[in-house]
N, C-alpha and C positions, 0 to 999 in steps of 0.2 A: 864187756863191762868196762873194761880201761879206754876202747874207743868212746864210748859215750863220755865216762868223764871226761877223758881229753879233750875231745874235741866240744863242752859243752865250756871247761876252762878258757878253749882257744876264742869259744865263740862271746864271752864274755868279753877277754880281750880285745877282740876286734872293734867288738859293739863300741868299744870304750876310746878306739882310737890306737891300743897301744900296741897292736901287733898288724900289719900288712897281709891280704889275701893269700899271696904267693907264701910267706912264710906261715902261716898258720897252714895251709896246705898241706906245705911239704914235711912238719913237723905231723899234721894226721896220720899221711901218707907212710910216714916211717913207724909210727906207732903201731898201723895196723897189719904190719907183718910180723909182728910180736906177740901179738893180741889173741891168737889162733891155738898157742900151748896151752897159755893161762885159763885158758877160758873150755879146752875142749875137758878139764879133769872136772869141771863143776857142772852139776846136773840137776835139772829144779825135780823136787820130788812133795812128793803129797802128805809123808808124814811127817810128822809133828814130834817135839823135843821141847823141854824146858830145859836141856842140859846148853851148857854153852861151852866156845872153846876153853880152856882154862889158861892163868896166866903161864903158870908151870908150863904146861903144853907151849907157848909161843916163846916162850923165854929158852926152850931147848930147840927149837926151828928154828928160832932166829940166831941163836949161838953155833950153830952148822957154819964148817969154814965159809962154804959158798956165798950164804947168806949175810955171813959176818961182813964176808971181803966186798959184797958191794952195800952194806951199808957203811962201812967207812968211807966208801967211794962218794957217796950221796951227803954222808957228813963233810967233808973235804969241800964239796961241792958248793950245797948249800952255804958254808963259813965264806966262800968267795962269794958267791953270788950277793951275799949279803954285806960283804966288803965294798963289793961294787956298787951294790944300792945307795951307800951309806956314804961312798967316792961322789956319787954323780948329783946324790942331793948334796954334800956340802961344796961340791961346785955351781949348783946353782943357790947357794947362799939361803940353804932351808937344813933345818934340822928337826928332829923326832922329837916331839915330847914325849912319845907313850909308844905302844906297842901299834903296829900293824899286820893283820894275820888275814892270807891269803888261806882259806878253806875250800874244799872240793870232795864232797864225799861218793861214797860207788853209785849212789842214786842219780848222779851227775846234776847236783845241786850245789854253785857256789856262790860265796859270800865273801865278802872284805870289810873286815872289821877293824875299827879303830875310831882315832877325833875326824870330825872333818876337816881340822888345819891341817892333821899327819895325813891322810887319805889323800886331801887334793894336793900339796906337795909331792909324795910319790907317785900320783896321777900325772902331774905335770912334766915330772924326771923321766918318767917312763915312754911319753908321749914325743920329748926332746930330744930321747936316747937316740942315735945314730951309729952305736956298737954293731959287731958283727958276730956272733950270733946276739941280738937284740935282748936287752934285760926282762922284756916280757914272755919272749918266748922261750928265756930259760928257766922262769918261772914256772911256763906250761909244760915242758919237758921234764923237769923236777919234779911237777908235782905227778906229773902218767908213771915216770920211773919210780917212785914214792910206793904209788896205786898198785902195780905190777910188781914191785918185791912183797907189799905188804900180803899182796892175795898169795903168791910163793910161801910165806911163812904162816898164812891160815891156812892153807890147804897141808901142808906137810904136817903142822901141829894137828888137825882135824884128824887124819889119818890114823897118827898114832894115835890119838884118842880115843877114837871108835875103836880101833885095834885090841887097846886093852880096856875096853870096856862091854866089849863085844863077843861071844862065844863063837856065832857061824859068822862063814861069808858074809851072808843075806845083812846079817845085824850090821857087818862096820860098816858095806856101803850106806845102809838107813841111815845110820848113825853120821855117817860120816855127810849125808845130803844135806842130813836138819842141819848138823852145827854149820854147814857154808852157809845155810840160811839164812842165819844170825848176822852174818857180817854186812848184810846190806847199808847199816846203820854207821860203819866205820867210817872216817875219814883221814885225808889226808890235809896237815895244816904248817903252812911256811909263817911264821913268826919273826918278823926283825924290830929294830928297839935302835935307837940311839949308840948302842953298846951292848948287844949280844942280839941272838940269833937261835929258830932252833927249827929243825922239820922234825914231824912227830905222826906216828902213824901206829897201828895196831902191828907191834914186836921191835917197835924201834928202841927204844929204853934200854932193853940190854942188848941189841945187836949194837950201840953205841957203844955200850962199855968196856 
């Protein structure tokens, strides 16, 4: 699942101009020896649930030191990368009126939202970039490392849920297949503005806090 997103982000990119063969690659390449944990705990199953994860349930996965310590990491992260954005466009004499939000959800559908004057100014910066590791493909690495904590803290919260919602075995796995179900619909969204910034993802909210 986090390869497809990523590399449908990478593949965006590139389309776009603003990331190189070789780097879009190698950035795959390193995602998809990660991809193999995440992905062997979730299993497509046949039944059916109207119950969903709860917020309680992700707000206690995501508050686990583990989890905590690298969403601060991806906060930190993010606030630079966002720095830098906001560096290279007011070197090239362009400024944000509004917001622009780079989206990517686990169906590996993405979008870039905002004006067309903000859009193709950050199009242009992006394209001009000559950094090393390049601003797009910190983007696309943000937004895979995003995807891959967020599923860590669905699946931990899913667990304990079916756990105590569940008498047998049989029931939390059930239980526990629907609710990953649900999450097909999550996504992951980079947001920068003029003057702030934010990545947001299903358990980010209070793993920030």
């Amino acid at each position: 699942m986090i390869s497809t997103v990523n590399n449908t982000l990478l593949g965006y990119l590139a389309s776009q101009g603003l990331l190189s063969p070789v780097t879009a690659g190698n950035i795959a390449s390193a995602t998809s020896k990660t991809e193999s944990t995440s992905s062997s705990t979730t299993t497509n199953s046949s039944s059916s649930s109207d119950e969903t994860i709860s917020q309680s349930s992700l707000d206690r996965a995501a508050g686990m030191f583990k989890t905590a310590t690298i969403a601060r990491n991806l906060e930190t992260a993010q606030v630079a990368l966002a720095a830098d954005l906001r560096a290279a466009l007011e070197k090239a004499l362009a400024k944000l009126e509004g917001n622009v939000q780079f989206s990517v959800n686990t169906k590996g559908e993405v979008t870039v939202e905002g004006s067309d004057k903000d859009k193709a100014a950050v199009q242009a910066v992006l394209k001009a970039d000559t950094s090393d590791p390049s601003l797009a493909s910190r983007i696309a690495t943000q937004a895979s490392d995003a995807m891959a904590l967020s599923t860590q803290i669905q699946q931990s919260a899913a667990i304990s849920q079916a756990a105590k919602s569940s008498a047998t075995p049989d029931g939390v796995i059930s239980l526990y297949q629907s609710l990953m179900q649900q999450t097909a619909s999550t996504s992951v969204v980079f947001s920068v503005s003029a003057t702030s910034s934010t990545l947001t993802y299903p358990g980010s909210l209070k793993a920030k806090a």
